[in-house]
DSSP file (Angstrom, degrees, kcal/mol; ACC not computed):
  #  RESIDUE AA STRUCTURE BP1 BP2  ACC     N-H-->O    O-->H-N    N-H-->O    O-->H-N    TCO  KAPPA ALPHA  PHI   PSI    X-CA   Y-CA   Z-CA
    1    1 A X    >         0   0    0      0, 0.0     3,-1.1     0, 0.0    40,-0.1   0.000 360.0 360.0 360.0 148.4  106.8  113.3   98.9
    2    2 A X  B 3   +a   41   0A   0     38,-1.4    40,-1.9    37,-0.2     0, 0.0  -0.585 360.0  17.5 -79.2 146.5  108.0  115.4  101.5
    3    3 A X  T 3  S+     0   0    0     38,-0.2    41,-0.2    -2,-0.1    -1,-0.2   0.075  84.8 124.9  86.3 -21.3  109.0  113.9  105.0
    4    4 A X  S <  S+     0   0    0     -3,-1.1     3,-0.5     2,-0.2    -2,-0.1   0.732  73.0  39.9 -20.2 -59.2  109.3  110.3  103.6
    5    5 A X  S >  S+     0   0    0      1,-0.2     3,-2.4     2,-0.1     2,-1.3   0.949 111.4  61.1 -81.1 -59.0  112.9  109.4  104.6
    6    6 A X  T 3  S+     0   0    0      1,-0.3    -1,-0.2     5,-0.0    -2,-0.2   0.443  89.5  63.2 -45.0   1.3  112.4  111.1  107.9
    7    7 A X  T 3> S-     0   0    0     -2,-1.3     4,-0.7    -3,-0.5    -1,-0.3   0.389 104.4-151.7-103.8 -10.7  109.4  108.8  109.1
    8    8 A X  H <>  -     0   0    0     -3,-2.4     4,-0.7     1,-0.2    -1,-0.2  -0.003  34.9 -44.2  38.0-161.6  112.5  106.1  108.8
    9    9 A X  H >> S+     0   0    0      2,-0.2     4,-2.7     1,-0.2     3,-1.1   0.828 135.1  41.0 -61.4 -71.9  112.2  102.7  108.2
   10   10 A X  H 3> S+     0   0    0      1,-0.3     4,-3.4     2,-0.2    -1,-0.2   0.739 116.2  56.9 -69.5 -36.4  109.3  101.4  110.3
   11   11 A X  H 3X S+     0   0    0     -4,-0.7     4,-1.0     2,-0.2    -1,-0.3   0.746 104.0  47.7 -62.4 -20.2  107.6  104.4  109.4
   12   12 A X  H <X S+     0   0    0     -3,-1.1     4,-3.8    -4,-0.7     5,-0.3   0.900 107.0  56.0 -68.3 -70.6  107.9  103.9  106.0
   13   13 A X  H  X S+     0   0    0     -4,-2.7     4,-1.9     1,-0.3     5,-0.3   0.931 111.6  46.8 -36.7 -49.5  106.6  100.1  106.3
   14   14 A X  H  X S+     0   0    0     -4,-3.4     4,-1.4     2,-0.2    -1,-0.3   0.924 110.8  50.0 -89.2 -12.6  103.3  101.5  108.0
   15   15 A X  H  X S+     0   0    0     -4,-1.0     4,-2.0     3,-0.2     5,-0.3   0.978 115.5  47.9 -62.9 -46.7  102.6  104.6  105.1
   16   16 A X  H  X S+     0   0    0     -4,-3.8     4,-1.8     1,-0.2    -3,-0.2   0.923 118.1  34.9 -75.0 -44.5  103.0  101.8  102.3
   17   17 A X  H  X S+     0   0    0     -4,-1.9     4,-1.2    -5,-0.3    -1,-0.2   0.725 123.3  45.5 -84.2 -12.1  100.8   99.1  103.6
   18   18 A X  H  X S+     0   0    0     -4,-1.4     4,-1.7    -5,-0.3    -2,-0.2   0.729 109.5  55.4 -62.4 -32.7   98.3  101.6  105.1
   19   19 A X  H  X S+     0   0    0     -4,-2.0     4,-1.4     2,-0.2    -2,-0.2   0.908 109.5  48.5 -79.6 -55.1   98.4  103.6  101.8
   20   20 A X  H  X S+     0   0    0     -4,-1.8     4,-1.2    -5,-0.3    -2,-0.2   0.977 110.8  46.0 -49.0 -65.6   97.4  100.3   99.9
   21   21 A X  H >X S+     0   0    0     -4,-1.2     4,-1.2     1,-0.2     3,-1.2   0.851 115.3  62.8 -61.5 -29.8   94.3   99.2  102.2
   22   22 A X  H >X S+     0   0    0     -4,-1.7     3,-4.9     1,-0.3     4,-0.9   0.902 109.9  28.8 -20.5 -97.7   93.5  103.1  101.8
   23   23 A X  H 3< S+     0   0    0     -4,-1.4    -1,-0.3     1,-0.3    -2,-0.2   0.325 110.4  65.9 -68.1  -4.6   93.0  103.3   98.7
   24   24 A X  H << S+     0   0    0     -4,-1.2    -1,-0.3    -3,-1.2    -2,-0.2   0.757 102.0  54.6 -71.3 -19.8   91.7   99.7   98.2
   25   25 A X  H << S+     0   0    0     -3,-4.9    -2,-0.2    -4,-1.2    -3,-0.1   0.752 100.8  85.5 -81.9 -14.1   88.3  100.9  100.7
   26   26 A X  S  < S-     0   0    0     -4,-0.9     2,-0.3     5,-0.1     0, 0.0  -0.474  83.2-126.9 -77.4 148.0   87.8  103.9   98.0
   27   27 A X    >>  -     0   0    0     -2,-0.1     4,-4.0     1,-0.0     3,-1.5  -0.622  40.1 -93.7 -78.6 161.1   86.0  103.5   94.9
   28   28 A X  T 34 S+     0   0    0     -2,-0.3     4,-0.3     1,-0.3    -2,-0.1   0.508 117.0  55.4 -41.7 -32.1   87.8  104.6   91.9
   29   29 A X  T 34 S+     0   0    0      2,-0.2    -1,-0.3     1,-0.2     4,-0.1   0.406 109.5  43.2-102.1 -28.4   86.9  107.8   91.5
   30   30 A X  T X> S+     0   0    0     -3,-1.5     4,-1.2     2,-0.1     3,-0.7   0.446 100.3  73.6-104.1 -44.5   87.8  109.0   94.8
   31   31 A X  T 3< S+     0   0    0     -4,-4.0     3,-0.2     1,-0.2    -2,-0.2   0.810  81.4  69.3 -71.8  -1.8   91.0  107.1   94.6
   32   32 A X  T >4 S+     0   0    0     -4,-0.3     3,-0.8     1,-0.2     6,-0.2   0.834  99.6  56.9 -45.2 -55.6   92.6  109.7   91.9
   33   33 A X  T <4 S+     0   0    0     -3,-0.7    24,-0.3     1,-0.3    -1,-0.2   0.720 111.5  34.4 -59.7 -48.9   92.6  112.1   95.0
   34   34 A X  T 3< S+     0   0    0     -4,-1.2    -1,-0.3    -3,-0.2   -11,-0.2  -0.356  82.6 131.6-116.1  54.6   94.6  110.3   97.4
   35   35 A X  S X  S-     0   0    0     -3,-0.8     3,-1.9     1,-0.1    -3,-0.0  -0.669  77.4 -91.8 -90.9 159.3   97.4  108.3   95.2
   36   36 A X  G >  S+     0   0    0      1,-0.3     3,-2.4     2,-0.2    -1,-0.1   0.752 128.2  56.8 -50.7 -46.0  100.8  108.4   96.1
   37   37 A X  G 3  S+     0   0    0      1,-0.2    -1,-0.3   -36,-0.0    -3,-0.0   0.959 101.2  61.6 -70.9 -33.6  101.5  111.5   93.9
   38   38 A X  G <  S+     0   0    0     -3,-1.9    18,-2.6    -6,-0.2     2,-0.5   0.157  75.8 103.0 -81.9  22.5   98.6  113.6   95.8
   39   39 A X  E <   - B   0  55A   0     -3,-2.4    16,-0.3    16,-0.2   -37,-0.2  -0.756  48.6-177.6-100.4 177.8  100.2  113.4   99.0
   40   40 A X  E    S+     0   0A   0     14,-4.7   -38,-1.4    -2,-0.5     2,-0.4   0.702  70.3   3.4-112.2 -50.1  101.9  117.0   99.7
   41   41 A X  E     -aB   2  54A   0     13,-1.6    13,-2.3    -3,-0.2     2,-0.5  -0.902  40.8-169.2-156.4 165.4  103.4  115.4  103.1
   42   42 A X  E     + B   0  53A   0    -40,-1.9     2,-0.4    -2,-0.4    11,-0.2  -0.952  19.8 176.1-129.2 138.7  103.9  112.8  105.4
   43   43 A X  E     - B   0  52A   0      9,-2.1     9,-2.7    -2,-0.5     2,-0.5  -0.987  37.8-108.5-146.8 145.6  105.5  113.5  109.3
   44   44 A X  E     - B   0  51A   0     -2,-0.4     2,-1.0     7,-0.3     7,-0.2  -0.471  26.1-153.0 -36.0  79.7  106.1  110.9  112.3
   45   45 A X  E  >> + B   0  50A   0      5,-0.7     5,-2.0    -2,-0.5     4,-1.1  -0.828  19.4 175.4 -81.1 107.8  103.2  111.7  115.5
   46   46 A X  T  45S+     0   0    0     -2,-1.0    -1,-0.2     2,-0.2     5,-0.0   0.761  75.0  48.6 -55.0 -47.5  105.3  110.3  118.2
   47   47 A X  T  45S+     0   0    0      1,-0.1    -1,-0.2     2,-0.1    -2,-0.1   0.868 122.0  37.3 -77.4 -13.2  102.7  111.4  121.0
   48   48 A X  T  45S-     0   0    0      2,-0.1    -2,-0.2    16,-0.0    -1,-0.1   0.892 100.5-131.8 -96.2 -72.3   99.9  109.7  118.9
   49   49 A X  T  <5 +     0   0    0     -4,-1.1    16,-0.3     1,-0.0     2,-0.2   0.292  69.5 106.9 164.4  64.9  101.8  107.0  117.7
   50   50 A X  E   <S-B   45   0A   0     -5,-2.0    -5,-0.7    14,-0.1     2,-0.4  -0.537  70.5-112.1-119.0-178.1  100.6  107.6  113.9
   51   51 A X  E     -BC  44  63A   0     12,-2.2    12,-1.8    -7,-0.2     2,-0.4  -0.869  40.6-124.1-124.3 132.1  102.4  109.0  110.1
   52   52 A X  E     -BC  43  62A   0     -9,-2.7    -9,-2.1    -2,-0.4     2,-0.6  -0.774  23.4-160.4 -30.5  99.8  100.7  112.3  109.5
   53   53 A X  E     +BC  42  61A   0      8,-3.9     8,-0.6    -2,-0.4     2,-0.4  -0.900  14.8 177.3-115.7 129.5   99.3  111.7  105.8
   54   54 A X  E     -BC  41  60A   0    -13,-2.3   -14,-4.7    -2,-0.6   -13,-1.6  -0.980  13.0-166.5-127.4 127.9   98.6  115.6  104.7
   55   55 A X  E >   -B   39   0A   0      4,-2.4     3,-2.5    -2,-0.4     4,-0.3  -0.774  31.6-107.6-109.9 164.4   97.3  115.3  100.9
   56   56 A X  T 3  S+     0   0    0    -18,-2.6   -17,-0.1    -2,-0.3    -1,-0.1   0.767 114.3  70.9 -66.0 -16.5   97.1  118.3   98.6
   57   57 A X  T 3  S-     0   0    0    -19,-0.3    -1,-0.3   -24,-0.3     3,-0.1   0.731 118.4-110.0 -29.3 -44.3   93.4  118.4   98.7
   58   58 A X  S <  S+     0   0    0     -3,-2.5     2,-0.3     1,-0.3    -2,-0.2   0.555  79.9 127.5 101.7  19.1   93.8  119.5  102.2
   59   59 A X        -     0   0    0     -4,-0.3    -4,-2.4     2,-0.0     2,-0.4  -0.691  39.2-167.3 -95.9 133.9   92.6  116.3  103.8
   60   60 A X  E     -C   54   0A   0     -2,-0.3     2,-0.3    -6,-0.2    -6,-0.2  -0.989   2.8-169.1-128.9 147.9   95.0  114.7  106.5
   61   61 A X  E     -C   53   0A   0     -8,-0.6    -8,-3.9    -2,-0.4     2,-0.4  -0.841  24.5-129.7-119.0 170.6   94.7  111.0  107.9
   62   62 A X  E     -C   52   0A   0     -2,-0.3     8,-0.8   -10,-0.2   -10,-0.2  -0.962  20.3-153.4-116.2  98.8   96.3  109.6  110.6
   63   63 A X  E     -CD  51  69A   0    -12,-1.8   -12,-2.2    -2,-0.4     6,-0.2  -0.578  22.3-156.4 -72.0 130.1   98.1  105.8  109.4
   64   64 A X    >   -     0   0    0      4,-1.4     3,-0.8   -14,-0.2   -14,-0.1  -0.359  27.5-111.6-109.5-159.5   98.3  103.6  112.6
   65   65 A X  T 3  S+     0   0    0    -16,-0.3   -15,-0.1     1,-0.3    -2,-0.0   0.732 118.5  63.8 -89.3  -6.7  100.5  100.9  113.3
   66   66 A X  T 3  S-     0   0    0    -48,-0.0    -1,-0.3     1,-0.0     3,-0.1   0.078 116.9-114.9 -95.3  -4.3   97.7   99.0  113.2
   67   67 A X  S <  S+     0   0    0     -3,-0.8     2,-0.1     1,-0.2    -2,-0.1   0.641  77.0 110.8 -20.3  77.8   97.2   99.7  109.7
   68   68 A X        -     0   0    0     -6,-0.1    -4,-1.4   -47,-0.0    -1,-0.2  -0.247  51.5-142.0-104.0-161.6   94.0  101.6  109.9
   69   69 A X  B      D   63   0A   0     -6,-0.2    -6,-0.2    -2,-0.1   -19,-0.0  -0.666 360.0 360.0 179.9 118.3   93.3  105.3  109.3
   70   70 A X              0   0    0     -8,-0.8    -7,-0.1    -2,-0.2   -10,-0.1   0.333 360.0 360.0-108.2 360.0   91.1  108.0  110.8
């Protein structure tokens, strides 16, 4: 996915263990949409302090360090 290495290290750490509880709070049917392979991109908000999840759908979340997501 594009933007991946650029989120570095720590960034990385909160997309993959946010990206799991994600897609564990979905039913099945819904989780097709947002799997690793439907995101289009991922970029670093410094002023929010989030990863920018943009999926191809056209849906974006915001992964926090917290690992929640609005």
């Amino acid at each position: 996915m594009k933007g991946y290495e650029a989120i570095g290290p720590y960034g990385r750490k909160i997309f993959d263990e946010t990206h799991i509880r994600h897609l564990s709070a979905m039913g099945e049917s819904e989780r097709k949409k947002y799997t690793r392979d439907q995101v289009k991109r991922v970029k670093a908000n410094n002023d929010e302090r989030v990863i920018e999840v943009y999926f191809k759908n056209g849906d974006l979340f915001k992964y926090t360090p917290k690992r929640t997501w609005h």
